[in-house]
C-alpha positions as CSV (number, residue, x, y, z in Angstrom):
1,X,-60.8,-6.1,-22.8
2,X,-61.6,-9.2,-21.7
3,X,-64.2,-9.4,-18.9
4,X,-64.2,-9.8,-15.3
5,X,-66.6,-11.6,-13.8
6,X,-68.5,-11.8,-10.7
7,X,-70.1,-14.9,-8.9
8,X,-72.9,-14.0,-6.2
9,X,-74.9,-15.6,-3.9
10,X,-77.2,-13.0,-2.4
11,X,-80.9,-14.2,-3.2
12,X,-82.7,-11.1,-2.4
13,X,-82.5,-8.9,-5.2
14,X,-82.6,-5.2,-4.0
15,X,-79.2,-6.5,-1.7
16,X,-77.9,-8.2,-4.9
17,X,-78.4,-5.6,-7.6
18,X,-77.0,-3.0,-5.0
19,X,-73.9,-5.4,-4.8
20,X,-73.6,-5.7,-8.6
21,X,-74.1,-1.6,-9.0
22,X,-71.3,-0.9,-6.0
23,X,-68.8,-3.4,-7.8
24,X,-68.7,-1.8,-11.1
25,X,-69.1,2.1,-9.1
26,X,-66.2,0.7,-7.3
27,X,-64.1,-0.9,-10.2
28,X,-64.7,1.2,-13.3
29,X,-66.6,-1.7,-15.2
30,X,-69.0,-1.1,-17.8
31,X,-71.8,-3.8,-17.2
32,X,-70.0,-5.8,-20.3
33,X,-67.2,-5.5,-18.6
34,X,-68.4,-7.4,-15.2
35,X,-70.5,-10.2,-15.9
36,X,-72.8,-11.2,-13.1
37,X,-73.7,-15.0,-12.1
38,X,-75.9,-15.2,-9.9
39,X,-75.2,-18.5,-8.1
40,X,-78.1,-19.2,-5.6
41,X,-80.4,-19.3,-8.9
42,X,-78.6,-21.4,-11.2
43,X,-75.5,-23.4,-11.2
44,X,-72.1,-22.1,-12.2
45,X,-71.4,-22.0,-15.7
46,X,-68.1,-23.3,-17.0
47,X,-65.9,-20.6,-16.8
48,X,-63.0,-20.4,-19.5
49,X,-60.6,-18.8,-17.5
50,X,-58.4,-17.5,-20.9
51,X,-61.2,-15.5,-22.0
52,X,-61.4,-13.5,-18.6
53,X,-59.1,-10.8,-16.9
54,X,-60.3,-12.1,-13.4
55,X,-63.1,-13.0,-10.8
56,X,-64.3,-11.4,-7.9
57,X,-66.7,-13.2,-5.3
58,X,-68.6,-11.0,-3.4
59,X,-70.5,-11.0,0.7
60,X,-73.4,-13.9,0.8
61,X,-75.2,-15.6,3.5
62,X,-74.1,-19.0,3.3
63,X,-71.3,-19.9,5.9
64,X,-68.8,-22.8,5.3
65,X,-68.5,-23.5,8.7
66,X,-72.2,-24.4,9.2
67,X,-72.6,-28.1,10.0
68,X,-73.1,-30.0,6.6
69,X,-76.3,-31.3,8.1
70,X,-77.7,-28.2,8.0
71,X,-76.6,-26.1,4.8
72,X,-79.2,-26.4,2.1
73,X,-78.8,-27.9,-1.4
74,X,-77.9,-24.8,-2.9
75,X,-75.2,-23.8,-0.2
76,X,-73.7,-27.2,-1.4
77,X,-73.8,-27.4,-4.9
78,X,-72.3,-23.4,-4.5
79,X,-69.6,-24.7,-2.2
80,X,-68.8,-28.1,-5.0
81,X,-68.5,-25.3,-7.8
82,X,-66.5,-23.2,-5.9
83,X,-64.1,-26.1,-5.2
84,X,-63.6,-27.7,-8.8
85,X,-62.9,-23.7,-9.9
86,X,-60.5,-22.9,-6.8
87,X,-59.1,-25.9,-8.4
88,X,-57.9,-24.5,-11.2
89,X,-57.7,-20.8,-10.1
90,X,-54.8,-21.3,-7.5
91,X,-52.9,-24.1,-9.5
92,X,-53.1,-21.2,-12.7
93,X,-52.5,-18.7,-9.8
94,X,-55.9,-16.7,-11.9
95,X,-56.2,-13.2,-10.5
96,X,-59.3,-13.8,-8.1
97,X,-60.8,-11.5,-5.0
98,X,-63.1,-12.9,-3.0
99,X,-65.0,-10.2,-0.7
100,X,-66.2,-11.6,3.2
101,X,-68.0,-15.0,1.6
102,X,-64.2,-15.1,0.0
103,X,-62.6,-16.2,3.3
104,X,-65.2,-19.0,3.3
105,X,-64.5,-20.2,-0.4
106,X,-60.6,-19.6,-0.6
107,X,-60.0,-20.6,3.1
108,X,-62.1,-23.7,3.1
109,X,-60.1,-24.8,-0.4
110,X,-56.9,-23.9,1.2
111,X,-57.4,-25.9,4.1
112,X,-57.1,-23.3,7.0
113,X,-59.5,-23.7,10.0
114,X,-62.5,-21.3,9.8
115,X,-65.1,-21.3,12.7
116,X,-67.0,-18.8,14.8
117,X,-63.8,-17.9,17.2
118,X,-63.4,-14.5,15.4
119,X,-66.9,-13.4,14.0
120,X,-67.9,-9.6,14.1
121,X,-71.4,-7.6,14.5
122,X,-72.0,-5.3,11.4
123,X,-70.1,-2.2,12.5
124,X,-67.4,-0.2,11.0
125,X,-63.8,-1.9,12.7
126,X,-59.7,-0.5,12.3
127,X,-58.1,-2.3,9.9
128,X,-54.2,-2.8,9.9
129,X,-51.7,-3.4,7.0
130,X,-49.1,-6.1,8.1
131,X,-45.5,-5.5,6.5
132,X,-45.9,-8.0,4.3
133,X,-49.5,-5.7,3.4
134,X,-47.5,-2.7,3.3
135,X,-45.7,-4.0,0.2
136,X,-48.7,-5.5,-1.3
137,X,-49.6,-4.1,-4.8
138,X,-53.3,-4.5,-4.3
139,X,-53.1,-2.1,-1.2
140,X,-50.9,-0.1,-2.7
141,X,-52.2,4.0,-1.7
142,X,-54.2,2.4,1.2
143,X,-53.0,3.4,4.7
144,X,-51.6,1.4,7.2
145,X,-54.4,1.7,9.6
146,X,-58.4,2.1,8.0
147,X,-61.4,1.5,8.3
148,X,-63.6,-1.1,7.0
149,X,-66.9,-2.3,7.0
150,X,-67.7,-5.7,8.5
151,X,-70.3,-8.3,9.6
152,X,-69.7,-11.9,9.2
153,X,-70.8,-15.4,11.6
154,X,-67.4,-16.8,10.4
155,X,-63.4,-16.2,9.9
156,X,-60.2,-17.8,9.8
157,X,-59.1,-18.9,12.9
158,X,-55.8,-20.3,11.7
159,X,-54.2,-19.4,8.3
160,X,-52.3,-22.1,6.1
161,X,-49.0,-22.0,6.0
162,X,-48.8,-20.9,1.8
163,X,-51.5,-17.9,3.1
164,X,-49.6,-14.6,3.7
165,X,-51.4,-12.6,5.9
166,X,-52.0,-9.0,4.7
167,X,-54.6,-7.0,6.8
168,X,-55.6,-8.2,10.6
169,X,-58.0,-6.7,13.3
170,X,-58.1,-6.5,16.8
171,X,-61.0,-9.0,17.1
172,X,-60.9,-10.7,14.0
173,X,-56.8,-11.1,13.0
174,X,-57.6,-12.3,9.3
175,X,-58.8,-9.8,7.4
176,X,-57.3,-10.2,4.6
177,X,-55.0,-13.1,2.6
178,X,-53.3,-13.9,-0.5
179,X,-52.5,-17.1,-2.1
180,X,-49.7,-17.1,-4.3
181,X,-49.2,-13.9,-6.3
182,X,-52.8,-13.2,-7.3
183,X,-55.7,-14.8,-5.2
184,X,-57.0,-12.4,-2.6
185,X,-60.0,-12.9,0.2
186,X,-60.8,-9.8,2.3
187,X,-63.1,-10.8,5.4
188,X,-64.1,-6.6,5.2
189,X,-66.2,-5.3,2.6
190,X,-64.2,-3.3,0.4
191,X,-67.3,-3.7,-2.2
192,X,-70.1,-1.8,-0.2
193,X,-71.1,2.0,1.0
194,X,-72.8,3.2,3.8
195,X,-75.9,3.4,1.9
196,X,-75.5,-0.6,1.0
197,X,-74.7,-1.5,4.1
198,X,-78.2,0.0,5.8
199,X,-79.4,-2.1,2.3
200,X,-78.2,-4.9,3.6
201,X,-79.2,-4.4,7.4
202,X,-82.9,-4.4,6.4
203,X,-82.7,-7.0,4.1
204,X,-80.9,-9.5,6.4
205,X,-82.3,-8.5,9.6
206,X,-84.0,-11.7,10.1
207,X,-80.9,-13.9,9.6
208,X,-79.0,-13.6,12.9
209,X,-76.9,-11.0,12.7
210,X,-78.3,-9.0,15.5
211,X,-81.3,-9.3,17.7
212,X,-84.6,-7.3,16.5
213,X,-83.7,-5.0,19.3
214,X,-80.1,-4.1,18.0
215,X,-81.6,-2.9,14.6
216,X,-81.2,0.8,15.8
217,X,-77.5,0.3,17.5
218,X,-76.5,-1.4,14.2
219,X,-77.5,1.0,12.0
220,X,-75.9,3.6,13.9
221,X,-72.9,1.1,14.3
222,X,-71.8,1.2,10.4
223,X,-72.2,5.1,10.9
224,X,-69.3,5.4,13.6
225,X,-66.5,6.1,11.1
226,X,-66.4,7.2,7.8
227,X,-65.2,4.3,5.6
228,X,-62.7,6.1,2.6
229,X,-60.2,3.7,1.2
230,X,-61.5,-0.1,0.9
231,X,-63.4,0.4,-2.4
232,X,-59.4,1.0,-3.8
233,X,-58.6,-2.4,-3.8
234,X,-61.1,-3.2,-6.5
235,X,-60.2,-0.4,-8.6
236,X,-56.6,-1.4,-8.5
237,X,-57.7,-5.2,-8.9
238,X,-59.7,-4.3,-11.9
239,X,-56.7,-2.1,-13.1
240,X,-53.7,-4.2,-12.0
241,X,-55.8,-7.6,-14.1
242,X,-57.5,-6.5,-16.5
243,X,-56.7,-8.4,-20.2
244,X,-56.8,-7.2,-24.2
């Protein structure tokens, strides 16, 4: 089979190996079967996108909304990468899934308006198929309402028009999109447990998400419904894409 592969950002490593671990739990993978880049480290290699069944992208801290000013070198040479490849990976319509940080890369490439309107503590939020969703091979088995982990600064506040909305929220209504047939960005995580999200909300507890106070109330946030069905959509992905 050829291999999927997986482009990160997340520099702390307990966070990032969790991420890589949950992705191939989640998908099926063997670890030759997911090849991890690890993009705040070194730049993007080039990617031959006939010798792979597919790309996922998964949660980081960098926000494309953030004021150019202030993102660091490494937020923009990630962001220039993950232009030239969304270049080619929508005009080939390359099977692609970009988890949370995928709203920021697909969305930004595509043109739709992403800003702070619609961001979302770390918690555990209702997630609801649209029809067009319902129909959706990648959410095939899922229900039409479920839950979903979540925590992000950013979202789309307006869609483009080739987007087709597939999952919305009550306070964030993009939570997931497809362009064209086969390029998907989830603003949930369908790629983490609970045990990698109370990973993450020590690891990140410094970065804004919540006040040092709300440490306790988040934890016990991401713990208010038991999360079942996301981690589907990248088993099917990984089914639905993958390549002899």
């Amino acid at each position: 089979m050829k291999p999927f592969v997986l482009l990160a950002t997340r520099a702390e490593d307990l966070p990032a190996d969790e991420e890589y671990a949950l992705f191939r739990r989640f998908t099926g993978l063997r670890e030759d079967e997911l090849i991890r880049v690890r993009l705040e480290s070194s730049p993007m290699p080039e990617l031959d996108l006939t010798e792979l069944s597919g790309i996922f992208v998964g949660g980081g801290p960098f926000n494309a909304s953030d004021p150019e000013s202030t993102k660091s070198t490494t937020q923009r040479r990630v962001e220039a990468e993950f232009s030239a490849l969304l270049d080619r990976v929508v005009a080939q319509d390359f099977p692609f899934l970009g988890a949370c940080y995928g709203v920021g890369t697909v969305g930004l490439h595509q043109g739709a308006l992403i800003d702070a309107t619609h961001k979302e503590p770390i918690s555990v939020i209702d997630v609801q198929r649209t029809p067009e969703g319902a129909v959706d091979p990648l959410l095939e088995g899922i229900p039409d309402e479920f839950t979903a982990f979540v925590g992000h600064k950013e979202a789309v506040a307006r869609l483009p028009k080739n987007a087709t909305l597939l999952a919305r929220g009550d306070a964030c209504p993009v939570q997931m999109f497809r362009i064209g047939e086969n390029v998907y960005a989830t603003q949930f995580h369908p790629e983490v447990d609970l045990d990698g999200m109370t990973t993450r909300i020590h690891a990140y507890a410094d970065y804004g998400y919540f006040l040092p106070e709300e440490k306790q109330a988040t934890l016990e946030a991401v713990r208010r419904a038991p999360v079942e069905h996301t981690a589907k959509i990248l088993r099917t992905f990984a089914q639905r894409y993958a390549r002899s």
